[in-house]
N, C-alpha and C positions, 0 to 999 in steps of 0.2 A: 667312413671312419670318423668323420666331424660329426655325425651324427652319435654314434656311440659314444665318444668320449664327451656330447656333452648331457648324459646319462650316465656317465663314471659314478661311482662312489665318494669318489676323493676331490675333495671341493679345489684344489690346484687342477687336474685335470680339465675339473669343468671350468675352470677360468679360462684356462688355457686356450682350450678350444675356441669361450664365448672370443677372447681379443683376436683367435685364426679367425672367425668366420667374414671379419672386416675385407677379406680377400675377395669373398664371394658376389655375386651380383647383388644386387636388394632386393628382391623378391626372394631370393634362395637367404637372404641373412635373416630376413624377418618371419619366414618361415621357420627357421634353426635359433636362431638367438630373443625372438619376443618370448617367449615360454620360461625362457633365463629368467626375464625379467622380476619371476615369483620365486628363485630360488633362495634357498634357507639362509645363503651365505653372501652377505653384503658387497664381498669382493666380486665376487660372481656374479651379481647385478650388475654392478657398474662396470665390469669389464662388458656383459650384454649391452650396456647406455651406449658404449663409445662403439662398440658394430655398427649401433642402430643410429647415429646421432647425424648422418648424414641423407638419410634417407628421407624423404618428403613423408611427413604427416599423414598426409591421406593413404599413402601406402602402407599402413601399420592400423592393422584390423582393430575395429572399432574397439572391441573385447582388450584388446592391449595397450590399449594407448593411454588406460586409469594406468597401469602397469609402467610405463611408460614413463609418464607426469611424475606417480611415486619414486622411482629411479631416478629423475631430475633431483626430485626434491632432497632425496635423501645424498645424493651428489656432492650438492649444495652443501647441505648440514655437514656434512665431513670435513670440505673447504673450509667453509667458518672454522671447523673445528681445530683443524691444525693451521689453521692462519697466524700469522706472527704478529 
């Protein structure tokens, strides 16, 4: 079902899911939630960053880990953003 909804249409859906999948082992999160990492919708990344933020580096396939960095990055820039 995790898997489908985070293929939904409705970028809340796929949010949803990416911050569920935080439940799962790490091997099953970075399987389900690295691929997030390239969706359309900003929220939807970064809710995939914080599944993924506890899991060790090496365990996030090479191919995602630019993916990965970008997501940090763009984190970041938000923080800044609404910083007071």
């Amino acid at each position: 079902m995790l898997r489908e909804a985070l293929r939904d249409p409705d970028p809340l859906v796929r949010r949803a899911a990416a911050g569920t999948a935080v439940v799962l082992e790490p091997e099953d999160r970075v399987a389900l939630a690295a691929p997030i990492l390239r969706d359309p919708v900003r929220t939807v990344r970064i809710e995939a960053l914080g599944s993924l933020l506890d899991v060790p580096r090496e365990q996030i396939p090479a191919g995602s880990r630019a993916d990965l960095d970008r997501a940090i990055a763009e984190y970041r820039a938000v923080q800044a953003t609404n910083a007071d």
